[in-house]
N, C-alpha and C positions, 0 to 999 in steps of 0.2 A: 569370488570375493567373500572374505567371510564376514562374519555378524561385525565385529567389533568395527572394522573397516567400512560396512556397509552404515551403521547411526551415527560412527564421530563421535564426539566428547560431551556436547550440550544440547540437548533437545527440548522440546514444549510437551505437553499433554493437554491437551484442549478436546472440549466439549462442544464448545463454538466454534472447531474447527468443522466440525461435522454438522451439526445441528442447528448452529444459527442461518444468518441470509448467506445463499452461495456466492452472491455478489463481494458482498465484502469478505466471506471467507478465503477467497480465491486473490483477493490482494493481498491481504493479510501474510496468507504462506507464501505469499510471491516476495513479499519483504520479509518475513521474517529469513525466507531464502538468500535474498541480501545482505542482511547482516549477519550473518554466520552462524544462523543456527543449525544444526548438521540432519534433526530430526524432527517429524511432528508425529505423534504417538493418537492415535483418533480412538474415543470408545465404542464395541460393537454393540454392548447393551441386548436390548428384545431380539435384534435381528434387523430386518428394513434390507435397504438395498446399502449394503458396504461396499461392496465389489465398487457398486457406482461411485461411491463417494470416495473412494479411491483410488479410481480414475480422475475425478475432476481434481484433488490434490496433485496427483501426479503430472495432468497437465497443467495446471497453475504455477510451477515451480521447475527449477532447472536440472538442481544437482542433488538437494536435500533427498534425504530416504524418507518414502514415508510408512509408517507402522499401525499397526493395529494392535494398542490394549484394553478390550482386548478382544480378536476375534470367538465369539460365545459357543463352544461346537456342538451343542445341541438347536441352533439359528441355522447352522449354516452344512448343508452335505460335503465331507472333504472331497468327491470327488468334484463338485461344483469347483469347489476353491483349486483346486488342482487346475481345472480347464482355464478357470479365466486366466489363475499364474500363468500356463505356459500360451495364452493368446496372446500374453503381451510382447512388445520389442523386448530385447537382450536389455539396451538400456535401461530400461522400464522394470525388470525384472531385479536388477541389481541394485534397484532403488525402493525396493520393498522388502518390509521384512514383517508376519504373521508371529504377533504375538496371539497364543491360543489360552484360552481360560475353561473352567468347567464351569463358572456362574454360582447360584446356592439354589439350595434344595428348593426355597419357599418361591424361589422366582420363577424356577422352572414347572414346580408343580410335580405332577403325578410320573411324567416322562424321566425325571432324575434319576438316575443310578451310583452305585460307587463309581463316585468322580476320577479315580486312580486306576480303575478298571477299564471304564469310561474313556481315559485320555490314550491308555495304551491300546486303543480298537481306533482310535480316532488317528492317530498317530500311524499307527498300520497301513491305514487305507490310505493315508495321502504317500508313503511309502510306495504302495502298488500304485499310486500314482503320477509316480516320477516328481513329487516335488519333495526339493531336496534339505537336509538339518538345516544348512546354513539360511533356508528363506523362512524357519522358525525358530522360537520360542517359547518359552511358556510361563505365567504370572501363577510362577510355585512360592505358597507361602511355609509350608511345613517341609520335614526331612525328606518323604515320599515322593512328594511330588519336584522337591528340589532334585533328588538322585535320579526321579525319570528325564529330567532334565538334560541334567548332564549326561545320560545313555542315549535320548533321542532326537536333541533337536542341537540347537547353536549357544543356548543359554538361559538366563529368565530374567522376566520384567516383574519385578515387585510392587505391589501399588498398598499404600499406605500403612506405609511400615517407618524403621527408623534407620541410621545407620549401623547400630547392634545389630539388625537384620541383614543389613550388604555383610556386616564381614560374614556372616553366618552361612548366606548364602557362597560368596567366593569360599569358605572353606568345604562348602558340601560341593561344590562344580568344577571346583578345581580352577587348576590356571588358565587354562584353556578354552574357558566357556564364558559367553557373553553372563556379563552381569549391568541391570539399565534399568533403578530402581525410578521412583515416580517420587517427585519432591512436592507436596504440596506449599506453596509459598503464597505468603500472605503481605504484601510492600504497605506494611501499616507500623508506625513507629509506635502509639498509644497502645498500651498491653488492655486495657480492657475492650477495645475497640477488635483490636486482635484477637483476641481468645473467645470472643463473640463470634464474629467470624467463622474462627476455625470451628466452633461447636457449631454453629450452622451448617457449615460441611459436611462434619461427623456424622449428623441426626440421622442421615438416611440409613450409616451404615452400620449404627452403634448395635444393633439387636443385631447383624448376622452374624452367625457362627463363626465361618471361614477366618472373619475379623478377627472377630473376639479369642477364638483360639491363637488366634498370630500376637494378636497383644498379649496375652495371659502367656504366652513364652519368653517374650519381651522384658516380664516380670511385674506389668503392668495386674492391678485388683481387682476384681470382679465390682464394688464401689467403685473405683475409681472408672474404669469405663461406662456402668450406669450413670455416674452425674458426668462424665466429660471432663474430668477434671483437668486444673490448670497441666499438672505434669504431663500428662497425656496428649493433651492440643500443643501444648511445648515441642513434646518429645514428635510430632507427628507434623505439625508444620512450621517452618521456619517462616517469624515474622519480624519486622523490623525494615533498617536500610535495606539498601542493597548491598552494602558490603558483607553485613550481619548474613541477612540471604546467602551470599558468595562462600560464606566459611564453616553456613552448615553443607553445601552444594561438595565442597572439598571435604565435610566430614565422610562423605559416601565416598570419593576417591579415595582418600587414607585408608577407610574399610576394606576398597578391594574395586572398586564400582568401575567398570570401564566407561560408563555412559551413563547421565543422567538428565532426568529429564523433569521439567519444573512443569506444575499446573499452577497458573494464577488462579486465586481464591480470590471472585472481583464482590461475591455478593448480588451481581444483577443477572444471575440466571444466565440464558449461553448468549449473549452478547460480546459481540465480535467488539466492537467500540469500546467497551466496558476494559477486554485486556490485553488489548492493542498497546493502550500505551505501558502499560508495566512491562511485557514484552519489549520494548524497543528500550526502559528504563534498566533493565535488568541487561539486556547485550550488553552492554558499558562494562558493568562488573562481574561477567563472567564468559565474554567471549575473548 
C-alpha cells in the first residue's frame, strides 16, 4: 500500500492522543475512527515508549492509520524501530506510517550532529533492516532535507508551516511522493481571543532555528517572528468557523497536499475533553 493510500485525506495531530489519560485517549481514536477521519499523527518528542503508544492506538481503532510526527531518531535505534514494525500483523503494519524528524540542536544537546547527515545513516540502517520507503516519512522543512525525501522514503510531513510551503514542498517531491502537512487550527471566531491563542502555541517554538529558518523562506521578518506577529499566527493557524477552517484545509489541497492533518489549538494543555469536541465539530466540515 503506498503512503497516500495508507493516511487518506483528513487527519488529526494530537498531543493528547499520546500524552493525556489512556483511558479516554483510546475512545477518542476509536471515534474519531468512526467518523472518518483517515489518520491520527502522535508526537515522539524526548523519546519514552512510542512503540507502546502505538500499539495501544492501533488497538483502539479499526481502520484508521496511525503516524508518528514525529518519530525523533536520535530517541529511538532504527534497528529497534525495524523489529517492532516487522512483529506486527500485516494488517497492523499497513496501518502505520513513521514520520521521522532530526529534532534541534538545543533539545538534543551535545549528541547532535549534521541532521542531513544524520538522517541519511538513520535512513540506511532501517534499509538494512528490511523496513520499507512506503512505512516512512520525513517532517523536511528546507530544500535538503525535502530532496532526501523524495530519494528515500514515501514523502513528508510538514509541521508548522503554511500552504506556500505544501506547494513548495510538492514541487521539490514530485508527483509521486506523499505530501501531509500539519494544520494548526484554532475553532475561535474573536480574532483577539485567537491570535492569543495561536501566540501561546508559538512560544515554545519561536527561538528554534529549524522554525525560524522555515518561516524566514516563507518571507516572514526576523521582527515579525520575535513578537509573533498578527501575519504570522494568520498565516500559521487557521482560526474562525469551521467552514473558515475547511478553506484554509483546501488551501493545502490546491498547493499540492495529498493529506492533511489538523491539531486543535484547545489551550488546556493535552486534555483529551478539551479537543474532543472540535474534533467531532470540525468532521461536519471537512469529512
Amino acid at each position: 500500500m503506498n503512503a497516500q493510500a495508507r493516511v487518506g485525506r483528513i487527519g488529526v495531530w494530537s498531543l493528547e492522543l499520546r500524552f493525556g489519560d489512556h483511558g479516554e485517549a483510546a475512545e477518542a481514536a476509536s471515534e474519531l475512527d468512526e467518523l472518518g477521519y483517515s489518520a491520527v499523527w502522535v508526537p515522539g518528542g524526548i523519546g519514552g515508549d512510542l512503540t507502546g503508544d502505538l500499539d495501544r492506538l492501533l488497538a483502539a481503532t479499526r481502520s484508521m492509520t496511525i503516524a508518528t510526527g514525529i518519530l525523533n531518531i536520535w530517541k529511538h535505534e532504527p534497528a529497534e524501530v525495524a523489529e517492532w514494525w516487522h512483529g506486527l500483523e500485516h494488517t497492523r503494519q499497513q496501518r502505520v506510517l513513521l514520520g521521522l524528524g532530526v529534532s534541534h540542536a538545543h533539545v538534543i544537546g551535545d549528541a547532535y550532529k549534521k541532521p542531513l547527515a544524520a538522517m541519511r545513516d538513520y535512513l540506511g540502517l532501517l534499509d538494512e533492516a528490511g523496513l520499507p520507503e512506503q512505512a516512512r516519512c520525513l517532517a523536511a522543512l528546507g530544500p535538503k532535507m525535502l530532496e532526501l525525501a523524495r530519494e528515500r522514503t514515501a514523502g513528508v510531513h510538514p509541521y508548522l508551516i503554511t500552504p506556500a510551503h505544501t506547494a513548495l514542498a510538492r514541487q521539490a517531491v514530485g508527483p509521486d511522493r506523499l505530501v501531509a502537512p500539519e494544520q494548526g487550527i484554532i475553532l475561535e471566531k474573536d480574532p483577539v481571543r485567537a491570535r492569543e491563542m495561536g501566540r501561546a502555541a508559538l512560544s515554545h517554538y519561536s527561538s528554534y532555528p529549524n522554525y525560524r529558518s522555515s518561516w524566514q523562506r516563507l518571507g516572514f521578518s526576523e521582527g515579525e517572528m520575535d513578537a509573533l506577529s498578527d501575519r504570522l499566527v494568520d498565516a500559521l493557524f487557521a482560526w474562525g468557523t469551521p467552514e473558515v477552517i475547511a478553506e484554509r484545509v483546501g488551501q493545502h489541497f490546491a498547493a499540492g497536499a495529498d493529506h492533511v492533518c489538523i491539531q486543535a489549538i484547545t489551550g488546556a494543555g493535552v486534555s483529551v475533553a478539551a479537543a474532543r469536541p472540535i474534533w467531532r465539530e470540525l468532521a461536519g466540515a471537512l469529512l
